[in-house]
TIVOGU-374551 format. One line per 2 residues: number of its first residue (from 1); their letters; for each residue x, y, z of C-alpha. Coordinates in Angstrom, 2 decimals. Each point is the difference from the previous one (the first is absolute). Layout:
// TIVOGU-374551
NUM> a> X:Y:Z  ... .
END
This chain:
// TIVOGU-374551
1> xx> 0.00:0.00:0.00  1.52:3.42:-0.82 .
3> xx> 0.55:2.69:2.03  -1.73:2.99:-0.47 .
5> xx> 3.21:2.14:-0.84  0.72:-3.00:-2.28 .
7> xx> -3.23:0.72:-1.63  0.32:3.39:-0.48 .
9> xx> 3.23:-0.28:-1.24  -1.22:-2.72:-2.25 .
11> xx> -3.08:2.11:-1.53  2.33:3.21:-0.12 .
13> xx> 0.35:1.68:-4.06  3.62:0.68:0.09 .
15> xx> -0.03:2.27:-3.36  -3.22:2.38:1.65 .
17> xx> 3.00:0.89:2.80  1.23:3.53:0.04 .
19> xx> 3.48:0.61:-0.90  0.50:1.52:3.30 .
21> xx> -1.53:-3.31:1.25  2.14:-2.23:-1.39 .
23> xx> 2.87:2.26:1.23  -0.91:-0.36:3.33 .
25> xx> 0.23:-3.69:0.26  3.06:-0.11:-2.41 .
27> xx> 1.98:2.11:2.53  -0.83:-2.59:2.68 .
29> xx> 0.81:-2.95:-1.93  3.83:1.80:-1.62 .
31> xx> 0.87:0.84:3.49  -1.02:-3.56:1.81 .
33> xx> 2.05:-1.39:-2.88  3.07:2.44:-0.25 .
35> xx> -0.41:-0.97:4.51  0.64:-3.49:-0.65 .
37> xx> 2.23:0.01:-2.85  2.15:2.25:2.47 .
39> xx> -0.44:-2.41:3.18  1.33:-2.93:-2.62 .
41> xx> 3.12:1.73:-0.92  0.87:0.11:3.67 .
43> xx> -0.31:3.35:1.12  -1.24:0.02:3.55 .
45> xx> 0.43:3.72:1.50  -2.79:1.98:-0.10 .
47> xx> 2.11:3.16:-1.17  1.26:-2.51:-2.71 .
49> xx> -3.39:-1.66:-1.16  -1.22:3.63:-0.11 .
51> xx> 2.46:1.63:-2.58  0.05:-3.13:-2.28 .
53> xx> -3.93:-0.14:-0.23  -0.21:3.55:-0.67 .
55> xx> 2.77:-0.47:-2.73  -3.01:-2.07:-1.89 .
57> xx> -2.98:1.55:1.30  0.58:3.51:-1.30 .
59> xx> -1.49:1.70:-2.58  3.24:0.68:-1.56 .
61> xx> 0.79:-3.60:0.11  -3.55:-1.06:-0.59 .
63> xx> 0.26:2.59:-3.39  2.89:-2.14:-0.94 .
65> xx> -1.18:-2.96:0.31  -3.56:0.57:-1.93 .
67> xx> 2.00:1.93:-3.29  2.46:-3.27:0.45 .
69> xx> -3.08:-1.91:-0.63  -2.00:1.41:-2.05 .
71> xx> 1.09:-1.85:-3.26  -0.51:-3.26:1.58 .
73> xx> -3.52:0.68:0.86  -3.55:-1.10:-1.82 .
75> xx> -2.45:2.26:-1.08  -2.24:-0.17:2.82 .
77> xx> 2.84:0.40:2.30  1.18:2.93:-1.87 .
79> xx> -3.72:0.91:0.47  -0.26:-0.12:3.75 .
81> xx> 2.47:1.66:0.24  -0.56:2.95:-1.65 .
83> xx> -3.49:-0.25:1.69  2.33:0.22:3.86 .
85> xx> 2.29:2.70:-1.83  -3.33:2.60:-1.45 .
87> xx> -1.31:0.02:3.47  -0.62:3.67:1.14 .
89> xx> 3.38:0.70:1.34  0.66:3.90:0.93 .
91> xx> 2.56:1.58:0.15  2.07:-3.20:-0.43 .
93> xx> 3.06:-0.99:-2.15  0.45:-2.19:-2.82 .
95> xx> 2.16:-2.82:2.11  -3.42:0.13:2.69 .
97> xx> -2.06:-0.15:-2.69  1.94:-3.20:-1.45 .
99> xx> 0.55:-1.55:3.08  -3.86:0.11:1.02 .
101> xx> -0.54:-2.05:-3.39  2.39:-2.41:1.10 .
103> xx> -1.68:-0.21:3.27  -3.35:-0.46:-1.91 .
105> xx> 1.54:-2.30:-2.22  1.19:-2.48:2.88 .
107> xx> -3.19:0.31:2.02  -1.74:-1.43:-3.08 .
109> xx> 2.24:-2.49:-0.38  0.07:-0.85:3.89 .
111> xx> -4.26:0.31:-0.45  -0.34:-2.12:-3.07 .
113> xx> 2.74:-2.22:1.89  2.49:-0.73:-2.73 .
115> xx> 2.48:-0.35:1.61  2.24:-1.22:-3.21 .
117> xx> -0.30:3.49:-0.63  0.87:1.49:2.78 .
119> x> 2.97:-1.79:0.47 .
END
């Protein structure tokens, strides 16, 4: 029997999600990742685990990373995000405004649980 967050989650219409949306739980998932990838490569002080993680979770880094990709990705990919990226962002730079796409980008990934992908 499932769980009503289970069914929620299950009945949920990942592609009617906001950009800003998506963002949101992208962020989450990158830094929960970027915490254990850390924690593997056996850094253990928290001054230490705190400047390596924020190495990757920027948005300069995060910037990086998504124009990096950006060849390798699929059309819909490509499509989300844009959709994370043309959120209503004032006042905010171009390397925000690519790293929130990124963000929106992995959160529909994390949602739509490909995880092939987000590797």
């Amino acid at each position: 029997m499932k769980s009503i967050i289970e069914e929620l989650y299950y009945k949920m219409n990942y592609d009617l999600l906001t950009g800003a949306d998506l963002a949101f739980i992208g962020d989450a998932y990158f830094e929960l990742y970027i915490r254990n990838y850390v924690l593997h490569k056996g850094f253990t002080k928290l001054r230490d685990l705190h400047t390596k993680c924020v190495n990757y979770v920027s948005r300069t880094s995060q910037n990086k990373i998504i124009i990096n990709l950006l060849p390798e990705l699929s059309e819909e990919e490509i499509s989300v995000y844009k959709r994370g990226r043309n959120f209503d962002y004032k006042n905010k730079d171009s390397e925000y405004i690519n790293a929130s796409g990124f963000e929106a980008l992995i959160g529909y990934l994390y949602l739509k649980k490909n995880n092939e992908r987000l590797e």
